[in-house]
C-alpha positions as CSV (number, residue, x, y, z in Angstrom):
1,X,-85.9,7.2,69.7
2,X,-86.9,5.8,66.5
3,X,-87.5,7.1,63.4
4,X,-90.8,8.9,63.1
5,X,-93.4,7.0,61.5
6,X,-94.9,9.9,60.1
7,X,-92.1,10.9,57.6
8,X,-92.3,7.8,56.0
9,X,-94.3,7.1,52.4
10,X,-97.9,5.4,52.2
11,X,-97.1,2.0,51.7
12,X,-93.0,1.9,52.9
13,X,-91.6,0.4,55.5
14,X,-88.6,0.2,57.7
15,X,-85.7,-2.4,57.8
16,X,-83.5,-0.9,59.5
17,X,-83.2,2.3,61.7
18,X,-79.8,3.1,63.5
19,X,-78.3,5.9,65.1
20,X,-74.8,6.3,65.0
21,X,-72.8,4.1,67.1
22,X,-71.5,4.6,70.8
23,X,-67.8,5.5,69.8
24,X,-69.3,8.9,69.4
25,X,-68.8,9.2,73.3
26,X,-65.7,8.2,74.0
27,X,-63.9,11.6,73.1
28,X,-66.3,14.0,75.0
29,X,-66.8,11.5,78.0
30,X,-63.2,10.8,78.1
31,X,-62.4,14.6,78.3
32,X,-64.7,14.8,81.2
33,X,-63.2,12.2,83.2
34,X,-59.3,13.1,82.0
35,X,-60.6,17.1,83.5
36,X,-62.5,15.1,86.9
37,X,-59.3,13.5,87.6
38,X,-57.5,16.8,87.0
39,X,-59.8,18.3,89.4
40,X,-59.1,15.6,91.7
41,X,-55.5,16.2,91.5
42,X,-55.3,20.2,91.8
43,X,-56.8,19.2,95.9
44,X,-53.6,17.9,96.5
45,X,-51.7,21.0,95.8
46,X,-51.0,23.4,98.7
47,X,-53.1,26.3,100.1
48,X,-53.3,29.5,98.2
49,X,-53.7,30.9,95.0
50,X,-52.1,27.9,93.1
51,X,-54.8,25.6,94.3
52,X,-58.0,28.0,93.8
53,X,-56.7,29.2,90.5
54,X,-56.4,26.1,89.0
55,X,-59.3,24.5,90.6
56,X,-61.5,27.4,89.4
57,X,-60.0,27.0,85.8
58,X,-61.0,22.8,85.9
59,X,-64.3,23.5,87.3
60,X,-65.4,25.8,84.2
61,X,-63.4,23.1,82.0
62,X,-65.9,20.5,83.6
63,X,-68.5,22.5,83.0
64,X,-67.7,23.2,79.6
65,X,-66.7,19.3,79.0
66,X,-70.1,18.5,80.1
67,X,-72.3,21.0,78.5
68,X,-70.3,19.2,74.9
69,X,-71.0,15.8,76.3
70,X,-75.2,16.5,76.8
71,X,-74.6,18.5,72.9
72,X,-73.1,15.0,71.5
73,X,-76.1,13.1,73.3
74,X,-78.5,15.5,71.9
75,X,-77.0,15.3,68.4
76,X,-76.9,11.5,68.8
77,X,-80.6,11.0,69.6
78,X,-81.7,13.1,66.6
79,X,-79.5,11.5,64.1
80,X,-81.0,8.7,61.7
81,X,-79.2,6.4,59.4
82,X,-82.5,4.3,58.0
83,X,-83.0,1.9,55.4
84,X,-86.8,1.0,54.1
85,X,-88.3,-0.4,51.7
86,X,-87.7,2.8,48.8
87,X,-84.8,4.4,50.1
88,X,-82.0,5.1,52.5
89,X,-82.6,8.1,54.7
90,X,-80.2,10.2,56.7
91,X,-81.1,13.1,59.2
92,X,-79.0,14.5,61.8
93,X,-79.9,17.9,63.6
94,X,-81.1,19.3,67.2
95,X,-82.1,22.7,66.0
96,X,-80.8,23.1,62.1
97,X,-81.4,19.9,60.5
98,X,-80.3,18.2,57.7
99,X,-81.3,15.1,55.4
100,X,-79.8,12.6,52.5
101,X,-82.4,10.6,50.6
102,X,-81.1,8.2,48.4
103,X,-83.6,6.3,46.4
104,X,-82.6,2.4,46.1
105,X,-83.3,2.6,42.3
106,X,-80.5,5.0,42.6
107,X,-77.9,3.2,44.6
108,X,-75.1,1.8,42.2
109,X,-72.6,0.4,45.1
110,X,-72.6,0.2,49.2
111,X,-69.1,0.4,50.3
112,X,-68.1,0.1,54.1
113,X,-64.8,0.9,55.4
114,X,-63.2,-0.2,58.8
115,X,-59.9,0.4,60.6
116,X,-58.9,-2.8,63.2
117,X,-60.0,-0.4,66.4
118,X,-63.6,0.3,64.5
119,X,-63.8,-3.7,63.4
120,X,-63.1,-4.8,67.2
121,X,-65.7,-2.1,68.3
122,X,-68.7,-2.6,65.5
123,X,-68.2,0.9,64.0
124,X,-67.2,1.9,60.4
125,X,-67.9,3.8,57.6
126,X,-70.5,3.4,54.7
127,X,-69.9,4.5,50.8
128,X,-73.1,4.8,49.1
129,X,-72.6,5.7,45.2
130,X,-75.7,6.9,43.6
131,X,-76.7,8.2,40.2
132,X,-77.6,11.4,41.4
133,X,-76.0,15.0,41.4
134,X,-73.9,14.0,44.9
135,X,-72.9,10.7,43.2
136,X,-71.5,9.7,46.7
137,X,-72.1,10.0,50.7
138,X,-70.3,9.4,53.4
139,X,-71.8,7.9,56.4
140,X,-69.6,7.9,59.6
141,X,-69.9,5.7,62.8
142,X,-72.4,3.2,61.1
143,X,-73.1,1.0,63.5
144,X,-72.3,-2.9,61.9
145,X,-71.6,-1.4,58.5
146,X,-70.9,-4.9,56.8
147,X,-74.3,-5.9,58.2
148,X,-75.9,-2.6,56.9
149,X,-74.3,-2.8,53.6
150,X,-75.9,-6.6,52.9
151,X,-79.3,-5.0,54.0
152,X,-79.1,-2.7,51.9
153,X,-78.5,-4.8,48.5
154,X,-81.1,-6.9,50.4
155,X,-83.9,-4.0,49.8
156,X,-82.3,-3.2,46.6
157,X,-83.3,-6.9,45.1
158,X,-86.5,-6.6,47.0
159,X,-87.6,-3.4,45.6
160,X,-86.0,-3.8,41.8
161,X,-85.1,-7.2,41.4
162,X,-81.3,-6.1,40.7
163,X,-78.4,-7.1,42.3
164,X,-76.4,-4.3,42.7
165,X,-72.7,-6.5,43.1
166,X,-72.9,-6.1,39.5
167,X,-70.7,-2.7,39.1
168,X,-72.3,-0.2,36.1
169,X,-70.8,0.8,32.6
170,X,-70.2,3.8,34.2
171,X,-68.2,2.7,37.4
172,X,-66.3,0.3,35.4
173,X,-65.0,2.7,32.7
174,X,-64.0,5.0,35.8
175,X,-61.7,2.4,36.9
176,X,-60.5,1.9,33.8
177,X,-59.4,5.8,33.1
178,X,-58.3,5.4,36.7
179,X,-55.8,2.4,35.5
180,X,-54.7,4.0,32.5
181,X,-53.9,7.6,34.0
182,X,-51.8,5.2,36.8
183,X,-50.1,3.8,33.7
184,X,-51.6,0.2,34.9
185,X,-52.9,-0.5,31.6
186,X,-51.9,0.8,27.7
187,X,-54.3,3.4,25.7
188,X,-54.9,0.0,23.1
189,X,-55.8,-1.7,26.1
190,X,-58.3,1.1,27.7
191,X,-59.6,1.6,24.1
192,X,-60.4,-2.3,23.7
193,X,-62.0,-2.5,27.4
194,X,-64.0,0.4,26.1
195,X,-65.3,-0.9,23.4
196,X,-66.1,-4.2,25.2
197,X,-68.2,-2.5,27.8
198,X,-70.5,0.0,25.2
199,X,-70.6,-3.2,22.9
């Protein structure tokens, strides 16, 4: 399902419109079949209680398994991760729901994360630091997140004519108190770096 077309602004558009990607799945379906197999397995034991009580047990655990597989799919189709032409939008939610809006004016960095099994897949993590009262979010299971993250300082330019690869005062003096509480740099150093950035 797509985003609806009715939340959206006069005059804004979409670029991009993702739900999260299929990894989601793979735990809850691979329960299912690990507890099918099981099932499978308990009608090779012997007549008698054994057999029924165990295959009683795995036929609720099936049941159970699949009720949390149709949950995921539900949650799934009624979680957004969109980018248009003002903001980035996230909404997840079957019954409670619950939404991020980030204006792009906001948006000081995209970051994306990726272990090797989520590169070889298409799945990772996305980092957006805003100058807001959250300063960041966390989006999980992005679907291409290097590819997201470019369209997302692609709408940035369009929208403010920024390019947001050039880090704020802000950010920067972060890393800097970050080096200097490490010991990386000296206090003289920090000071001059400082004084450097504010002008």
């Amino acid at each position: 399902m797509a985003y609806p077309q009715k939340l959206l602004n006069r005059g804004e558009h979409i670029s991009l419109d993702l739900h999260p990607h299929w990894v989601v799945f793979v735990k809850p379906g691979s329960i299912v079949v690990l507890l099918i197999a099981a099932a499978i397995w308990a009608q090779q034991l012997g007549d008698g209680w054994l057999k029924t009580g165990v295959s009683r047990v795995l036929l609720v655990a099936i049941l159970l398994g699949l009720i949390n597989l149709v949950a995921v799919v539900l949650r799934w189709s009624k979680t957004y991760f969109v980018v248009t032409s003002q903001r980035v939008i996230f909404r997840e939610g079957v019954l409670a729901r619950r939404g991020v809006e980030i204006p792009l004016e906001r948006v000081n960095n995209v970051n994306f994360a990726q272990s090797i099994l989520e590169r070889m897949l298409g799945a990772g993590d996305l980092l957006i630091e805003s100058a807001s009262e959250d300063g960041q979010q966390l989006f999980g299971d992005i679907r291409n997140p290097e590819q997201v993250q470019n369209m997302i300082h692609e709408a940035i330019h369009a929208r403010t004519g920024r390019d947001v690869d050039a880090s704020p005062v802000v950010a920067q003096l972060e890393r800097l108190e970050a080096m200097l509480l490490r010991g990386s740099i000296t206090q003289s150093e920090f000071d001059e770096q400082k004084r450097r950035l504010l002008g």
